[in-house]
C-alpha atoms as an extended CHARMM CRD file, in Angstrom:
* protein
*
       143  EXT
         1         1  UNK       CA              3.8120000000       10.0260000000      -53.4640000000  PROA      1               0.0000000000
         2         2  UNK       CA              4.5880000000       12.3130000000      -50.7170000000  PROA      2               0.0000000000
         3         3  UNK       CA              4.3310000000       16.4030000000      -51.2720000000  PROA      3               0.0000000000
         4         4  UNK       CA              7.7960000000       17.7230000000      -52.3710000000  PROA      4               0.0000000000
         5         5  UNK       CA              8.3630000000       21.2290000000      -52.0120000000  PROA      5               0.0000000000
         6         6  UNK       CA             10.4730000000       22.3820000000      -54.3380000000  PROA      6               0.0000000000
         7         7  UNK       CA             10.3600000000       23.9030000000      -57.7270000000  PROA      7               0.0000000000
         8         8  UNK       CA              7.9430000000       22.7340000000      -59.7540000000  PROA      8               0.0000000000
         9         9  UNK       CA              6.1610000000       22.1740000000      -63.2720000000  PROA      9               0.0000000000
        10        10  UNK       CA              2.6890000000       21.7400000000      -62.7700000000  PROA      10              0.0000000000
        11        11  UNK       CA              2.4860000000       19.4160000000      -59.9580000000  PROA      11              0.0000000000
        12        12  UNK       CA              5.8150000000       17.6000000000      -60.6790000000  PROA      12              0.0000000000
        13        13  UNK       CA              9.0370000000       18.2380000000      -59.2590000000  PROA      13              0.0000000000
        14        14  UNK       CA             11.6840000000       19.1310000000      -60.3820000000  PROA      14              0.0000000000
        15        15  UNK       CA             15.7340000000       19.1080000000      -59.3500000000  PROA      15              0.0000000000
        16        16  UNK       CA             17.2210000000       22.1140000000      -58.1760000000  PROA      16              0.0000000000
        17        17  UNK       CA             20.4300000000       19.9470000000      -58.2180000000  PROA      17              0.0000000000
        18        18  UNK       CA             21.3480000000       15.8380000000      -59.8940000000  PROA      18              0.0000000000
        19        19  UNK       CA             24.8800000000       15.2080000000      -60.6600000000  PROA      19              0.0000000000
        20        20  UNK       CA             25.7520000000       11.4990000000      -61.2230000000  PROA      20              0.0000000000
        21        21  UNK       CA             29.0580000000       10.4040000000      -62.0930000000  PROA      21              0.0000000000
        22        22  UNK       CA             29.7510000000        6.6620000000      -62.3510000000  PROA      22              0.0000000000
        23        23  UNK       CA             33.0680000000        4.9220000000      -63.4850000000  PROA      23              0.0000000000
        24        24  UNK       CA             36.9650000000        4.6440000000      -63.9500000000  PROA      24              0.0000000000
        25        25  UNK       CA             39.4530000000        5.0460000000      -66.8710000000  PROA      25              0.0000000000
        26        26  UNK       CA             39.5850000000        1.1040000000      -68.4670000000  PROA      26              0.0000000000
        27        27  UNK       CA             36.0100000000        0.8230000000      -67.8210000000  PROA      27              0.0000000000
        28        28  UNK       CA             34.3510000000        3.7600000000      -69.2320000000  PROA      28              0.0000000000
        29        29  UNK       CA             31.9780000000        5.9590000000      -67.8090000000  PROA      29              0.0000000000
        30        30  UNK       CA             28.4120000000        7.2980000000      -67.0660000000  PROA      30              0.0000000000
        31        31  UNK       CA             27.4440000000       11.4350000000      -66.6980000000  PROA      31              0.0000000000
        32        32  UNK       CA             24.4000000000       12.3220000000      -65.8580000000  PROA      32              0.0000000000
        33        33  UNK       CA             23.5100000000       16.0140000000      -64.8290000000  PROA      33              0.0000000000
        34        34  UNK       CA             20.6810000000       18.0490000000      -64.9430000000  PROA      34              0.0000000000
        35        35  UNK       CA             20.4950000000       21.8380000000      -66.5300000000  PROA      35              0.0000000000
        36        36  UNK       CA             17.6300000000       22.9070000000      -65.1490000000  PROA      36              0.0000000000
        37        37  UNK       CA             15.7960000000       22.1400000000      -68.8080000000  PROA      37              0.0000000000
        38        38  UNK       CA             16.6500000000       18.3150000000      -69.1050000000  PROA      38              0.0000000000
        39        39  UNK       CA             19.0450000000       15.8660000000      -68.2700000000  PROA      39              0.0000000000
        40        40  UNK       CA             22.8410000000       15.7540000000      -70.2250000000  PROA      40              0.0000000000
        41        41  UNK       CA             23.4880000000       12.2830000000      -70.2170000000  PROA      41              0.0000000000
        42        42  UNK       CA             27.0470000000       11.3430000000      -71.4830000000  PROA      42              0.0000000000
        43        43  UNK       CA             28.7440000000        8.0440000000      -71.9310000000  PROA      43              0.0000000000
        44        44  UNK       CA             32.8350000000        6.9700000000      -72.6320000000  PROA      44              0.0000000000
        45        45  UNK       CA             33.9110000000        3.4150000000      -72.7270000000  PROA      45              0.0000000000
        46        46  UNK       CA             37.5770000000        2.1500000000      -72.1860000000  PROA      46              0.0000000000
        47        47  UNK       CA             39.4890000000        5.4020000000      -72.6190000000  PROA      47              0.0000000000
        48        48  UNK       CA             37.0970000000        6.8930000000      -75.2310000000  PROA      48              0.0000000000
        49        49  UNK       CA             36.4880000000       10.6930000000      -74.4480000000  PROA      49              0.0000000000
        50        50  UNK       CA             34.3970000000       11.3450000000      -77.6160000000  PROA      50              0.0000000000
        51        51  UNK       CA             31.7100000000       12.5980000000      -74.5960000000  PROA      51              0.0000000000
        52        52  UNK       CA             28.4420000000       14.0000000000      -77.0340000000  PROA      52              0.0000000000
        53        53  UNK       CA             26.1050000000       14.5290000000      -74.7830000000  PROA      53              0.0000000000
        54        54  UNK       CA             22.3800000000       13.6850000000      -74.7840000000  PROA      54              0.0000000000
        55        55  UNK       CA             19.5970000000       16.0560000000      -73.6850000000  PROA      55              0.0000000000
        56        56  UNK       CA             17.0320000000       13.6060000000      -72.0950000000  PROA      56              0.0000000000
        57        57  UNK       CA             13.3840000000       15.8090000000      -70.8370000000  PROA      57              0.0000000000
        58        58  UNK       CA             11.7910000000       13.0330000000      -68.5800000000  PROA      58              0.0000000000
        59        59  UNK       CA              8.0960000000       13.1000000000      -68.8060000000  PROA      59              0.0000000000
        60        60  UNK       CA              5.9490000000       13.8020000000      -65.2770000000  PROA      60              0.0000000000
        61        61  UNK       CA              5.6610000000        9.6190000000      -64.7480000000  PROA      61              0.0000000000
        62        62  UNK       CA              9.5210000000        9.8840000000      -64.6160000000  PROA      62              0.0000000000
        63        63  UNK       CA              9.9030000000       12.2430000000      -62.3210000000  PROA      63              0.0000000000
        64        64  UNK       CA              6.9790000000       10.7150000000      -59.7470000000  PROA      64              0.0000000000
        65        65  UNK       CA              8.7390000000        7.3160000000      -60.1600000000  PROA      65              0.0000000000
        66        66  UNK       CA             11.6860000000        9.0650000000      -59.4580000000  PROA      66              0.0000000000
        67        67  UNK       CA             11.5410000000       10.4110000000      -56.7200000000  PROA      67              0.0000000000
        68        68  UNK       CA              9.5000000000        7.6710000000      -54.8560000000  PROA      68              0.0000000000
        69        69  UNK       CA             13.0080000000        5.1150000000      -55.9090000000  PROA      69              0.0000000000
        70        70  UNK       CA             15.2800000000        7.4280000000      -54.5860000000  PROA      70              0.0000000000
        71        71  UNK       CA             13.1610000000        8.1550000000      -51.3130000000  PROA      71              0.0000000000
        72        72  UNK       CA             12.7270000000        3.2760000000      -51.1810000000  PROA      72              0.0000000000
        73        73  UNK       CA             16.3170000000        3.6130000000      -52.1040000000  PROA      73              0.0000000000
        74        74  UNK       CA             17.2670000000        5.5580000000      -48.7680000000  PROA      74              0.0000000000
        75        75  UNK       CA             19.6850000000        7.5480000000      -50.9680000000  PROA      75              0.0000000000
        76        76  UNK       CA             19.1200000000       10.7760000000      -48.4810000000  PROA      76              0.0000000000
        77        77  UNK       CA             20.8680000000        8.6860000000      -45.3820000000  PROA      77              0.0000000000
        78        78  UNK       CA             23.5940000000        7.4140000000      -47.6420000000  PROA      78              0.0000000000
        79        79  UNK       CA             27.2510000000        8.7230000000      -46.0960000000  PROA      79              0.0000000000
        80        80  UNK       CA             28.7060000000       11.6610000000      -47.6160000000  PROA      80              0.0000000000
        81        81  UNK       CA             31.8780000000        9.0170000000      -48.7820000000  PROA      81              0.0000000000
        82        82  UNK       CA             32.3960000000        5.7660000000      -49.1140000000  PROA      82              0.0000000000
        83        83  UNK       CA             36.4340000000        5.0930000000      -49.5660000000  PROA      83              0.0000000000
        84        84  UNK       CA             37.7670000000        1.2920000000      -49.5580000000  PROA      84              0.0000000000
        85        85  UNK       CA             41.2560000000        1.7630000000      -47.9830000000  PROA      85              0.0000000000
        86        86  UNK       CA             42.4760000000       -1.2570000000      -50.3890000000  PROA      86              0.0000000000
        87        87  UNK       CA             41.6690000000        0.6310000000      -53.3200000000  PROA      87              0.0000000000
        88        88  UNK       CA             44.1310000000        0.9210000000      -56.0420000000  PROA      88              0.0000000000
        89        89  UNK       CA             44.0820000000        1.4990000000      -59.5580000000  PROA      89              0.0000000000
        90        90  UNK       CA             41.7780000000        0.8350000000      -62.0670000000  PROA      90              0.0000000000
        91        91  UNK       CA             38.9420000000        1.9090000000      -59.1350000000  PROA      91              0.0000000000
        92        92  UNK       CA             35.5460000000        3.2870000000      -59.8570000000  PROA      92              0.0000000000
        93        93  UNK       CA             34.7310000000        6.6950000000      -58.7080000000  PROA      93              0.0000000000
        94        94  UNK       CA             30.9580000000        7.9610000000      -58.3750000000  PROA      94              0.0000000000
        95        95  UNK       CA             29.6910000000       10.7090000000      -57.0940000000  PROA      95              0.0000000000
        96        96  UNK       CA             25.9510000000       12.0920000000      -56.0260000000  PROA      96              0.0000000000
        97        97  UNK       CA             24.5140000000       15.4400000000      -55.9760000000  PROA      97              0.0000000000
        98        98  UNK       CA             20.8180000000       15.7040000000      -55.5310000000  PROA      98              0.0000000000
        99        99  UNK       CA             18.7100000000       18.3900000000      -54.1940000000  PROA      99              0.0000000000
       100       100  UNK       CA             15.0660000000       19.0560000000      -54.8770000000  PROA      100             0.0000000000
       101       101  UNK       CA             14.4180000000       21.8780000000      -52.5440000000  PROA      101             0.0000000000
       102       102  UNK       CA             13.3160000000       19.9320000000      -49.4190000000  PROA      102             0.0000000000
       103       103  UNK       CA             16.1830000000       17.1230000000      -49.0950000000  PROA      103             0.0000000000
       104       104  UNK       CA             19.7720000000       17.2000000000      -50.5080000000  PROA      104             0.0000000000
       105       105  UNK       CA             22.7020000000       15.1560000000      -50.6190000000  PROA      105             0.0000000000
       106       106  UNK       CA             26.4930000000       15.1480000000      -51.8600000000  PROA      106             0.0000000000
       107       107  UNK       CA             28.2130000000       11.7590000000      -51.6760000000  PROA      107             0.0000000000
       108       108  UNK       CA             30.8740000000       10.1420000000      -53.5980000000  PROA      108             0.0000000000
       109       109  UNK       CA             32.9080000000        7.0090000000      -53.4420000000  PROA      109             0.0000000000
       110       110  UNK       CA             36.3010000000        5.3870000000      -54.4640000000  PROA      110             0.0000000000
       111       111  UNK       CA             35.8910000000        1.8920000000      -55.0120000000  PROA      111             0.0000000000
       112       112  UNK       CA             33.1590000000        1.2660000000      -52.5540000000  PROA      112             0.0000000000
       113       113  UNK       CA             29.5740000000        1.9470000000      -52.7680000000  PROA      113             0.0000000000
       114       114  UNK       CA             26.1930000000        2.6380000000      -50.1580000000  PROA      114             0.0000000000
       115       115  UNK       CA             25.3920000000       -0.7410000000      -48.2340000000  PROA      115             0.0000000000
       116       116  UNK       CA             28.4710000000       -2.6020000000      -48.3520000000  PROA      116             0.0000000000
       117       117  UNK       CA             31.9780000000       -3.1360000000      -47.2390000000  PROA      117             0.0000000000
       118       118  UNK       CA             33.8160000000       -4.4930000000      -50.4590000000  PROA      118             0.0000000000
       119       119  UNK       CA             34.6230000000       -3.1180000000      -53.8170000000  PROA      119             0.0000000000
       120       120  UNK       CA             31.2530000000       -4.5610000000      -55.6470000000  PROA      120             0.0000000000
       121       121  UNK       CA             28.7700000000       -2.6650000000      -56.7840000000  PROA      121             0.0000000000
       122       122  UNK       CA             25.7870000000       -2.9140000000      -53.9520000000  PROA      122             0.0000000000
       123       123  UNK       CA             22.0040000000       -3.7050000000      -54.3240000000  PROA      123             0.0000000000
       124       124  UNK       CA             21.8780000000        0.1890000000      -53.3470000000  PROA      124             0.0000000000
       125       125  UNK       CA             23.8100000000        1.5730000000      -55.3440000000  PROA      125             0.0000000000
       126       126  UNK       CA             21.9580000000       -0.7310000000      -58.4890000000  PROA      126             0.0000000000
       127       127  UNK       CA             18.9860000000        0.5060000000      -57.5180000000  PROA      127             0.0000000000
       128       128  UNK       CA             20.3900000000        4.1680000000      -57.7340000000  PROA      128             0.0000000000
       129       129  UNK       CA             21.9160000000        3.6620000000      -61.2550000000  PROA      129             0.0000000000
       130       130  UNK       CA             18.4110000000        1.9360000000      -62.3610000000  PROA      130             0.0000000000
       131       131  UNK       CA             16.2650000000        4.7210000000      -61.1110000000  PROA      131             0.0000000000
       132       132  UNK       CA             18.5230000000        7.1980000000      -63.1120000000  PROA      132             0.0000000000
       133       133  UNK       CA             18.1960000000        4.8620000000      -66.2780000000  PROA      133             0.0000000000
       134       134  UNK       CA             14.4450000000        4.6220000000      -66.0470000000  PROA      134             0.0000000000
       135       135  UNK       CA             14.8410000000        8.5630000000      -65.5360000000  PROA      135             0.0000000000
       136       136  UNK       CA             16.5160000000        8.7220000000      -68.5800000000  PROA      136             0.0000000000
       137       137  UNK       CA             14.1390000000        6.6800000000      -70.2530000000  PROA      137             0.0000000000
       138       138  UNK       CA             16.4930000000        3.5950000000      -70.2840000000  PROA      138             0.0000000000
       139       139  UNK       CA             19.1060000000        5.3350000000      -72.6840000000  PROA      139             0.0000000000
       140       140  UNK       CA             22.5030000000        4.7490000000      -70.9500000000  PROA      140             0.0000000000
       141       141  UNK       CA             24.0280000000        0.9350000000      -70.8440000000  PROA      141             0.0000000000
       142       142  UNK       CA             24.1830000000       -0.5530000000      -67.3950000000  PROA      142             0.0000000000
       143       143  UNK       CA             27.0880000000       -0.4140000000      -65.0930000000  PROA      143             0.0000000000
């Protein structure tokens, strides 16, 4: 893995910044966001707020795998949105915030996603959402 600069814990770093926000009212949705001591990962599911979250501390193998998905992903040349101009209700919104003291990025999207044209979740942005499960030791349900 390349050298990160960056805050770290031993030799692993560490997020000065993740905010991941997946979903849309009828279908439910995924939080993810880090507090600088683990990760709060909350889940709703067809208009069920009861959001409890989970405090998820990813062990160094975590991070390391992390960080090299995100840099395979490409996720630091993604846009900074990604609006389908067809969009209408029932859409899902995500958004992106990730810094880790060398690289950031702030994207979101209505309804269309890194790597494509049309409202269907992309290869890219699977890959994303998978490399935040794994980071979260598998606990939230896929998209």
């Amino acid at each position: 893995m390349t050298s990160h600069p960056g805050p770290l814990s031993g030799d692993i770093l560490l997020p000065t910044s993740l905010v991941f926000y997946a979903g849309s009212y009828s279908g439910g949705a995924l939080s993810v966001r880090w507090n600088g001591d683990a990760l709060l990962v909350e889940e709703t599911g067809g208009g069920n707020f009861d959001c409890s979250p989970h405090a998820i501390t990813p062990g160094p193998d975590g991070w390391v795998a992390f960080w090299e998905e995100i840099d395979e992903i490409g996720v630091w040349l993604w846009d900074d949105v990604y609006v389908n101009p067809h969009g209408c209700c029932g859409v899902t919104y995500w958004q992106l915030v990730l810094d880790n003291g060398e690289r950031s990025i702030s994207c979101s999207g209505e309804d269309r996603f890194p790597g494509g044209v049309s409202s269907g979740l992309t290869p890219d942005f699977r890959a994303l959402v998978t490399a935040i499960q794994r980071l979260c030791g598998n606990y939230p349900k896929p998209l």
